[in-house]
Every structure is written in C-alpha cells, then in structure tokens.
C-alpha positions as CSV (number, residue, x, y, z in Angstrom):
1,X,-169.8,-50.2,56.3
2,X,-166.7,-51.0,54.1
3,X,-167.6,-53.7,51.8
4,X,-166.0,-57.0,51.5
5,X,-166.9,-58.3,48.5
6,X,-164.2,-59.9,46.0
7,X,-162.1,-60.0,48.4
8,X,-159.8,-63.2,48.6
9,X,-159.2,-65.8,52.1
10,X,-155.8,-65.4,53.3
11,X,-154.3,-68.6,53.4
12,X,-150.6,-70.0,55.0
13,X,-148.2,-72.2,54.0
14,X,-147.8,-75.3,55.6
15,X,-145.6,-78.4,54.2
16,X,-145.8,-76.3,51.0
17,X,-149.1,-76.0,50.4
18,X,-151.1,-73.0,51.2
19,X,-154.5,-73.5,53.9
20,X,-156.4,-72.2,55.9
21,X,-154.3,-69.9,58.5
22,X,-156.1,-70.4,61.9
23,X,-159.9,-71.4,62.8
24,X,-161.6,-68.5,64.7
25,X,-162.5,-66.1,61.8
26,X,-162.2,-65.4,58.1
27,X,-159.3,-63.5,56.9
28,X,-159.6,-61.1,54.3
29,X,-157.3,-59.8,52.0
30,X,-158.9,-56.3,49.9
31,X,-158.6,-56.5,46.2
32,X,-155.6,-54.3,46.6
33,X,-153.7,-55.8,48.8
34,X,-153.7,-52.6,51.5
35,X,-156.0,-53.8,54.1
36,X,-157.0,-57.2,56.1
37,X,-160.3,-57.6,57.3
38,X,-160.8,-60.3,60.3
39,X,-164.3,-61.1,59.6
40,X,-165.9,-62.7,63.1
41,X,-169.0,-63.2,61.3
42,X,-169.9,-66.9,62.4
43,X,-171.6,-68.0,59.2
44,X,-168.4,-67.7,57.3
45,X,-167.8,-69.9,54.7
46,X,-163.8,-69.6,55.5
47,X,-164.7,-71.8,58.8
48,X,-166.4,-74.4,56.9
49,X,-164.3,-75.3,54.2
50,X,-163.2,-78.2,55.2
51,X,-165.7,-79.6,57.6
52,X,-169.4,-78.0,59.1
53,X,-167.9,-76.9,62.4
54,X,-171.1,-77.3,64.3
55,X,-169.2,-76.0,67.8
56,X,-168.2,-72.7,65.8
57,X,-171.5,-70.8,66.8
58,X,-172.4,-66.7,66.8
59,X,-171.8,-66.9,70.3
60,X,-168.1,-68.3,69.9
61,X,-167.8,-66.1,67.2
62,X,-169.3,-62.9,69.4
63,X,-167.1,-64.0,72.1
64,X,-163.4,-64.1,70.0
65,X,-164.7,-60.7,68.5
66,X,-164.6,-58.9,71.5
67,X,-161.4,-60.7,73.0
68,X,-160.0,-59.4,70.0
69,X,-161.1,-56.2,70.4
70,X,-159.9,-55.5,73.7
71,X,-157.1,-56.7,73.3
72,X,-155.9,-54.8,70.5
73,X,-156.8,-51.5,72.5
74,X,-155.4,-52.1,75.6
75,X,-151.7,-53.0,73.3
76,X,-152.8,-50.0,70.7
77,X,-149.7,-47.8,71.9
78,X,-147.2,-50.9,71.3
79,X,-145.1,-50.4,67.8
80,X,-145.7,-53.6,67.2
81,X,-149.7,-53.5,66.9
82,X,-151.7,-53.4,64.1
83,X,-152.5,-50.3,62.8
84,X,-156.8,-50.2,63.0
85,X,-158.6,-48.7,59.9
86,X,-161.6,-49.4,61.1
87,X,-163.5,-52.0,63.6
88,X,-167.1,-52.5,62.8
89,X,-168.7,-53.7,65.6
90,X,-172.4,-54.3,64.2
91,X,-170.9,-56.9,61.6
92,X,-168.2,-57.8,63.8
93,X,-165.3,-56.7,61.4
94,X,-161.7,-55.1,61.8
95,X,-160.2,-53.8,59.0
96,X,-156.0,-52.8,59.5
97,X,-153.5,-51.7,57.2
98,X,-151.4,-54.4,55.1
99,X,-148.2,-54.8,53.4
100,X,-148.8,-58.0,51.9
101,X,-145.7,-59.2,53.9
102,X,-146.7,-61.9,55.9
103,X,-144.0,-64.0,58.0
104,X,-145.8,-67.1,57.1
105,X,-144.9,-66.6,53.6
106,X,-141.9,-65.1,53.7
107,X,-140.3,-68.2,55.9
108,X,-142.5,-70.9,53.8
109,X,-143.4,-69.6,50.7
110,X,-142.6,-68.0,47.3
111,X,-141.5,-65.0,48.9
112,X,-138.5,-66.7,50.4
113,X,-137.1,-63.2,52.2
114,X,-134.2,-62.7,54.3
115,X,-136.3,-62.3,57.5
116,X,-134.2,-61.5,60.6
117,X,-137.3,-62.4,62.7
118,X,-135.5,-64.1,65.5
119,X,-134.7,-60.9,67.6
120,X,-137.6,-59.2,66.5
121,X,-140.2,-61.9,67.5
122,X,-138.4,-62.5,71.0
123,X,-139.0,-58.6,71.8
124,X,-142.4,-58.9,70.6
125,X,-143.2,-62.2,72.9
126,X,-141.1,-61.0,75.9
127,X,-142.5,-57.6,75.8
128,X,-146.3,-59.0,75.9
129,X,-145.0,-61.1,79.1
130,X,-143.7,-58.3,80.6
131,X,-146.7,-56.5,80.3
132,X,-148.7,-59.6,82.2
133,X,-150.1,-61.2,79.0
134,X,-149.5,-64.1,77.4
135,X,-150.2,-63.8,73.8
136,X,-150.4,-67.6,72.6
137,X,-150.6,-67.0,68.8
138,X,-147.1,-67.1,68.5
139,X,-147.1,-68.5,64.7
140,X,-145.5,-66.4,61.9
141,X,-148.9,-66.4,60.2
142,X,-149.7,-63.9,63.6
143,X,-146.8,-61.5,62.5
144,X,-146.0,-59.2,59.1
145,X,-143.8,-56.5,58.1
146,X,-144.7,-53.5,57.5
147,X,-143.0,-50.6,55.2
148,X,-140.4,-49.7,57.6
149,X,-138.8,-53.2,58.1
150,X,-141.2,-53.4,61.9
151,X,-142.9,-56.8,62.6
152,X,-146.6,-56.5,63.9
153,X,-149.1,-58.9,65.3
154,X,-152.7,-59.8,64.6
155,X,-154.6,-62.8,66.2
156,X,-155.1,-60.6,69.4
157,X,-158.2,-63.5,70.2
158,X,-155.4,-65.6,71.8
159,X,-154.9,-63.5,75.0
160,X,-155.4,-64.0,78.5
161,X,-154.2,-62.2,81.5
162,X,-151.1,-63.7,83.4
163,X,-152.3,-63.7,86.6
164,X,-156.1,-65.2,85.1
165,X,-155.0,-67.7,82.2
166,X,-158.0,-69.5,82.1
167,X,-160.6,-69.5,79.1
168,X,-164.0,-72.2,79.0
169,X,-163.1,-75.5,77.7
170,X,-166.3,-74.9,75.1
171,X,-164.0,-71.7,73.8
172,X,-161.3,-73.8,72.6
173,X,-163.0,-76.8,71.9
174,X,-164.9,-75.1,69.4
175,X,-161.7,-73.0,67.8
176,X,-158.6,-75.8,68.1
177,X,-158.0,-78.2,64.8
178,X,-158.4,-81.7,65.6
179,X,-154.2,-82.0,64.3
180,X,-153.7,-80.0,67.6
181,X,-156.1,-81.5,70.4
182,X,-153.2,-82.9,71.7
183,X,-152.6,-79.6,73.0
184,X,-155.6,-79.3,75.3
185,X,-154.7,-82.9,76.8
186,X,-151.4,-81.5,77.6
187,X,-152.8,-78.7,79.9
188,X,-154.1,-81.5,82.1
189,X,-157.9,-82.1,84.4
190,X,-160.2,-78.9,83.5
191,X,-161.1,-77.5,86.8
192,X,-164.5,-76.1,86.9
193,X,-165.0,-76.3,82.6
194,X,-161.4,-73.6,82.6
195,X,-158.4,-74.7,81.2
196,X,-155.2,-72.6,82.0
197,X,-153.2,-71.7,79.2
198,X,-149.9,-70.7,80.7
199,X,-149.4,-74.5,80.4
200,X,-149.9,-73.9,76.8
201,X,-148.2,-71.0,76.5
202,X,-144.8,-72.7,77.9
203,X,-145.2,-76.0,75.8
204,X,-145.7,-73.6,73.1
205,X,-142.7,-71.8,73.7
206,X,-140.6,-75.2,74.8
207,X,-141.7,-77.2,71.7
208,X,-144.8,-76.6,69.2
209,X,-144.3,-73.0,67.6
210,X,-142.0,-73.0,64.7
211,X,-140.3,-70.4,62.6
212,X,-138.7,-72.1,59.8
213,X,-137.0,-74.9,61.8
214,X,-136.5,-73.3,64.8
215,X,-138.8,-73.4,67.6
216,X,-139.2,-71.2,70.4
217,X,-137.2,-72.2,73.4
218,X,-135.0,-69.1,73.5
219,X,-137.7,-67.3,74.5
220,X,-138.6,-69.8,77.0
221,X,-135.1,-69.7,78.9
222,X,-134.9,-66.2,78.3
223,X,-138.3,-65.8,80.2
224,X,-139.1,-68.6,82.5
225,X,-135.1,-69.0,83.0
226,X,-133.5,-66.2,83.0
C-alpha cells in the first residue's frame, strides 16, 4: 500500500481563488509533485470541508470507485488516458503519473500558460462520443499536460454509456454542489429514480462548461450538428 500521508488536497481555481476541485473524492497531490492519488475513501476529510455531506456515504463512495475504475480500463489504450501507477482496490485508491500541469491552473491561475486547448479538448470530447460514451466531466480541472505537450483526462466517475445514460437520482444527489442543482432540474421528471444525462451532457456542451471564457458549443455543433 503506497502511503499517503503529507500529501496535499488538489484544489482549482475558481473566480481567483483556489477550492475544492469536484465532490466525489479526495484529490491527492504526492509530496513531489509526480503522482495524484484519487482517494474514494468516504470518510475523507476533503468531502467535508465545507459542510458534513451526510448523502456522501461508503456506498456512494464504493459505487464512484468502481465507475471510475472501469472506466479508465475500458479507455486505457486512448493517448489521452491517464497513465495508472497503481489502483488499490482494498482502500479504494488510484494513484497516476502527474506533471503538475493542470488545465485548471494553467487557464485561471498563476501558471497563466499559452494553452492551445481548444483543438485538443474537442478531439478528446468527440473521440469519447464516437466511442458511445459520454464523458460529462468536461472541466479543465478533468484535463492536464503531460511532458510531451498531450492533454489527459481524469474524473473517469462521470461516464455513462450512450445508448444507457441513466445513473440513480441518489448517485447525484449525493455528489452535485448545491451552486449546480440547477442542473439536475434541467434534465426534467426522474423516471423510475434514473435521470438521463445526455440531457446534461448537451446543456453542458451548449452552455455550462467553460475554458477561460469560452464555452463548449463548438463541440456541440460539431457533434449533435454536424
């Protein structure tokens, strides 16, 4: 078991300040900046900085671990994947090779880089389509550079099959930040406690994912239009 002590939350950048990054696990950073833990173990004190999260239970937790799992498997082979150091399945770790190079912080924060991520993210998001997923962490906190100048993805939790798009209402209730319940009233009625998330996906897309000022409908036309 690697340990993963002193190692420091990853945070992002939002309105200049830096937060927490997403709500589903607790991002690690080692003390030498080479590797990123995603820690799905549901007594985190990442998840509760801000609030007790009483919905964000082992089972949850259990559940986004495994979606995360598979999912980084079955796109394993893609060059924009993570690359796995390990995945510890009794603590419910995964441990991948960083660069420190986060697209969060290199379009919002100190780092202030000449990203050329518009072409780069469109073949990521079009590619995962293509395959029949949609991949709904979109964010640039999802995506970093590696050594070679190629963006990669983590947040592999926020899949679902294009032809099955649907996930339990509890699932997302007990992951989504109350600034973005909106989102789950704009996929309409649950039908049988499942909400479909190709609405959410394509409002995504349309309107609510940002990079820098931009948002995403190029890749909506290009997709859904073209």
């Amino acid at each position: 078991m690697t340990s993963i002590i002193n190692w420091r939350p990853f945070l992002k950048y939002h309105d200049g300040q830096l937060g927490m990054a997403q709500q589903t696990y607790e991002p690690l950073i080692s003390p030498d900046g080479k590797t990123f833990c995603a820690n799905y173990d549901w007594r985190n004190r990442y998840q509760r900085m801000n609030s007790e999260r009483p919905l964000y239970t082992k089972e949850v937790c259990d559940y986004f671990f495994e979606q995360e799992v598979k999912y980084i498997n079955l796109f394993s082979s893609k060059p924009y994947a993570p690359e796995v150091v390990d995945i510890d399945e009794k603590h419910k770790r995964i441990f991948i090779k960083w660069y420190n190079n986060n697209c969060n912080h290199s379009i919002y924060g100190d780092m202030r880089l000449d990203l050329q991520w518009y072409d780069m993210i469109k073949d990521i998001v079009t590619d995962q389509y293509n395959t029949g997923y949609y991949k709904l962490t979109m964010y640039p906190h999802c995506h970093y550079i590696d050594n070679h100048d190629n963006m990669r993805a983590i947040d592999w939790y926020g899949v679902v099959p294009i032809d099955r798009p649907y996930i339990e209402e509890r699932y997302m209730q007990a992951i989504i930040h109350d600034s973005a319940r909106f989102r789950l009233e704009e996929t309409g009625e649950t039908k049988d406690n499942l909400i479909d998330l190709s609405i959410m996906f394509k409002r995504s897309l349309e309107t609510h994912v940002l990079w820098g000022k931009s948002n995403m409908s190029y890749i909506y036309k290009e997709i859904f239009n073209g």
